[in-house]
N, C-alpha and C positions, 0 to 999 in steps of 0.2 A: 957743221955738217954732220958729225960721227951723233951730235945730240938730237938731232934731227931724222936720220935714219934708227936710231934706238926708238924712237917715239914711234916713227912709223911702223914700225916691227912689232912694237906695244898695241896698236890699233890693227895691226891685221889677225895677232894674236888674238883677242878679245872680240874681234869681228866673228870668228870662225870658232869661238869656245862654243857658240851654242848650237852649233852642228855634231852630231855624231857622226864619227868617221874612223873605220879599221880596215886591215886588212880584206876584209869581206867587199869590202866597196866597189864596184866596177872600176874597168879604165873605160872612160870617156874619151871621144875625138868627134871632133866637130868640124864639117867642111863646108867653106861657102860657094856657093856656084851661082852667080849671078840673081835668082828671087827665090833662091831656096835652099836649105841646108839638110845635110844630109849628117844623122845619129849614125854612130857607131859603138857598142856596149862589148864589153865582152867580161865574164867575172867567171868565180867557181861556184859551182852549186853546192848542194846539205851531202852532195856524196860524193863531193870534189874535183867532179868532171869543169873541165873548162867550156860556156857557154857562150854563143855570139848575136847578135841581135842589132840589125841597121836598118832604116826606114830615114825617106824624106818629108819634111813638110816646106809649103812655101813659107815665105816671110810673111806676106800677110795672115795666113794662118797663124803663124807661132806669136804674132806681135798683137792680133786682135781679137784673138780668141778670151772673152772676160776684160777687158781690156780697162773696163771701168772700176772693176771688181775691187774694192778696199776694206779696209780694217774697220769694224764698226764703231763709229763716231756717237757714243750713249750721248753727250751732250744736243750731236745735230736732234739724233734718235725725236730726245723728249721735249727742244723745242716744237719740233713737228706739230706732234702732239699736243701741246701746250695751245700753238697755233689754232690748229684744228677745233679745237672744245673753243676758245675765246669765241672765234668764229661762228659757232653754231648756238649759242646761248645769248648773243649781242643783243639776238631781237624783244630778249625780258625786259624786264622794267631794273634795273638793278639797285634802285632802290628796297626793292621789296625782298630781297635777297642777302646771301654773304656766301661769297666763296672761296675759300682757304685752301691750298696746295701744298703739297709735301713732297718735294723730290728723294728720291732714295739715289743708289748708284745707276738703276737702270728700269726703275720704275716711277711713275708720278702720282699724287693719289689725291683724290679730291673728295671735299667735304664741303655740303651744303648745307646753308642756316638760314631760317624762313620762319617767319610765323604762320604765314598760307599754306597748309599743308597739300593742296591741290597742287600750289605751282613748287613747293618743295620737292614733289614725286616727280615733276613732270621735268624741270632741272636737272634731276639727279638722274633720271633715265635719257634724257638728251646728252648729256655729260658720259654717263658711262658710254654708251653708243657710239660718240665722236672719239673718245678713248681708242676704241678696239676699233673703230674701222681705220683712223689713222697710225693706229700702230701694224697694222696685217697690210697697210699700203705702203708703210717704209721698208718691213721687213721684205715685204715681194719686189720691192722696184730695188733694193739693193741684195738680195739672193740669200737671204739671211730667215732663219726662222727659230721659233722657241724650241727652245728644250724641256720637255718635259719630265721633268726628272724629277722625283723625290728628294733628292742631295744636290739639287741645283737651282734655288727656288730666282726667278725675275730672271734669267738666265737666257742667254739667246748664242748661236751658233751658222756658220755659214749652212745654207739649206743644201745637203749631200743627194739626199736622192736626186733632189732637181737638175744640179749637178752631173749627176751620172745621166739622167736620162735626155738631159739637152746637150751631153758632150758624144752622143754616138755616131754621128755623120763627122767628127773631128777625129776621131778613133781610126777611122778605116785605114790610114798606110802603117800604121802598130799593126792593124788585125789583118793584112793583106800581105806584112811581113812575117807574123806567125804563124799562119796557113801556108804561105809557101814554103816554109823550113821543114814542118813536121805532114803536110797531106791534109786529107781528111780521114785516112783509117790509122788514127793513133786514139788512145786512150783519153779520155780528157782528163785525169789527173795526171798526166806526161805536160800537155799546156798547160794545163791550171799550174802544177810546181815550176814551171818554166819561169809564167807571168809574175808569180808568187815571189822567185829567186832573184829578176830581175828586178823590181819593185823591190826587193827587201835592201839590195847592194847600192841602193841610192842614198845618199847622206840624208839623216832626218832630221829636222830643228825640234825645236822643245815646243808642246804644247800646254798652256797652262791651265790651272784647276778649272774647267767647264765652264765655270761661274764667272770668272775672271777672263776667261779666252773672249778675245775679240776679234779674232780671225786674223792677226797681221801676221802670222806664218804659214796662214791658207794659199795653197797656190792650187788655180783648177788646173784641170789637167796640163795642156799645152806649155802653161807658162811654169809647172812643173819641172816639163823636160826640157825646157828651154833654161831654166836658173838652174836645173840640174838637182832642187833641194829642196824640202816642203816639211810640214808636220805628218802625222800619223793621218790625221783627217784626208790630206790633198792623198797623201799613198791609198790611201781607203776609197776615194773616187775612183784616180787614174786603176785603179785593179779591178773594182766591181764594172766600171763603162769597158773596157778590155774585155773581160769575161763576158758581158752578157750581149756585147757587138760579135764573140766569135760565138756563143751558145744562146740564142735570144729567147729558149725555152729554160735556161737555168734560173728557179731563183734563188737570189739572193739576200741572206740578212745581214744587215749592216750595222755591226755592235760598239756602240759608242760607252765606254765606263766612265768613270770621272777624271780619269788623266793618260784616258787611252784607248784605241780602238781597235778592234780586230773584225775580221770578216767569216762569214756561213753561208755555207753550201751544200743546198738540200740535195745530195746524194748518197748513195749507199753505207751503207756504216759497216764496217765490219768492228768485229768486240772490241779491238784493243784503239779504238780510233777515238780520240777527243771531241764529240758531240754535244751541241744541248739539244734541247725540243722547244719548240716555238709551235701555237697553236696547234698543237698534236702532228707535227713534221718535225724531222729530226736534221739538224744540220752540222755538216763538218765544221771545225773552225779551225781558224788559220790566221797565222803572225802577216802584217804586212810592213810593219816599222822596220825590222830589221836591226842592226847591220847582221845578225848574226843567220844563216841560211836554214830554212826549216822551212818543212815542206805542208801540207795541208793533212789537217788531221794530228797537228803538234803545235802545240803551244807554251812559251812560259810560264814558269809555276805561278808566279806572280797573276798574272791572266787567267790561270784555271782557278784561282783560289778567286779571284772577284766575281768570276762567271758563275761559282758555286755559291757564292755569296747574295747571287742575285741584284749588284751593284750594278744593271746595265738598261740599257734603253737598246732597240729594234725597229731598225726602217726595213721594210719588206718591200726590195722591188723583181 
């Protein structure tokens, strides 16, 4: 029994190493009441005031909100694929042909050989075609989309804007909870560090090098607050769909580096505030990982030094 309980201890251990977790964390309480549960946060903020924050969703809410949504499957991926091009190229003579295939980790590449130089072109342009339209039909039917990155080459990533902009009608008892705490004649950098402090006190899981992320620590919003824990991605939804459900005139860019994300917000700049510029608009930026509390307009050195490095990509929604 005592070897058995050591084991289990060993596995709960190792379950939760790849969560970040300190003092800065909220306390969490969770209530059920018959088809709905009701959130209760409460933590310290960057200037050590204590903070509270509770909102209900139902169960079917919290339970089917993405509900299908999983880790991307590169093998399903590039049968698909594979599928797709055999399919569209059947009706050749294949005789008169040769076609050779090269899987990579998350790409597939096809070579044609022909002496017909007519049906060589016309192969290879059916081939690519079937390529790209079954791969922009997997990525959209499982929420997923490329990355376009220089330091991330065959690369793909859960699709974030899409994300935020199909999670705003799920948003509303968050944003009908932080509207009735602070009004509506408060400053929005008061909500903006509010939303900021809350999202930062939530435990974050590791997200790994872009290339390599397959999404299995992505959580969309809902199913966020409901496992309570997500990567830097899921904090970067659930904060941008927040903000732009209670400001639907703010935009916002969304800065993805290669082993990390932070958020911008085209408002005011004053000198001493941590900005970039995107298409000749200037945006504040701001930590959403956490655990550590910091407000908009401050960032890690780490963060500022890749932002100056120009190591990032930008969704502008």
């Amino acid at each position: 029994m005592d070897r058995l309980l050591r084991s289990l201890a060993v596995t709960v251990v190792i379950g939760l190493s790849s969560l970040t977790t300190t003092s800065f964390a909220a306390d969490r309480q969770v209530t059920q009441e018959k088809e709905q549960q009701t959130f209760y946060y409460s933590w310290r903020d960057y200037q050590g005031n204590e903070q509270k924050l509770n909102f209900t969703y139902s169960n079917d809410q919290l339970f089917n909100h993405y509900r299908r949504f999983k880790g991307f499957n590169d093998q399903e991926y590039l049968d698909k694929i594979n599928v797709k091009v055999m399919n569209t190229i059947k009706e050749f003579d294949r005789r008169k042909y040769r076609l050779e295939s090269t899987r990579k980790e998350r790409s597939i590449e096809y070579k044609v050989f022909s002496d017909d130089k007519a049906l060589l072109n016309e192969v290879e342009t059916r081939v690519e075609n079937a390529k790209q339209s079954a791969r922009k039909s997997y990525l959209k039917k499982h929420y997923y989309a490329d990355l376009e990155a220089i330091w991330a080459t065959d690369a793909v990533r859960p699709d974030l804007p899409r994300f935020v902009k199909d999670s705003y009608n799920y948003i509303t008892p968050i944003r009908e909870a932080v509207i009735a705490k602070f009004g509506n004649n408060v400053r929005p950098q008061t909500i903006i560090n509010f939303i900021l402090g809350w999202v930062q006190s939530m435990p974050v899981s590791e997200l790994p090098d872009r290339f390599h992320n397959s999404g299995e620590n992505f959580k969309p919003p809902l199913k966020l607050i409901r496992q309570e824990y997500g990567d830097v991605d899921s904090k970067l939804v659930l904060t941008s769909a927040i903000l732009k459900a209670i400001y639907p005139r703010l935009t916002i860019a969304m800065i993805s580096t290669p082993k990390h994300a932070l958020i911008g917000l085209n408002l005011p700049i004053r000198k001493e505030d941590k900005h970039i510029e995107i298409n000749g608009l200037k945006y504040l930026v701001g930590e959403v990982s956490g655990p550590k509390q910091m407000p908009i307009a401050e960032v890690r050195s780490r963060s500022w030094e890749m932002l100056n490095s120009k190591q990032y990509i930008v969704d502008i929604i």
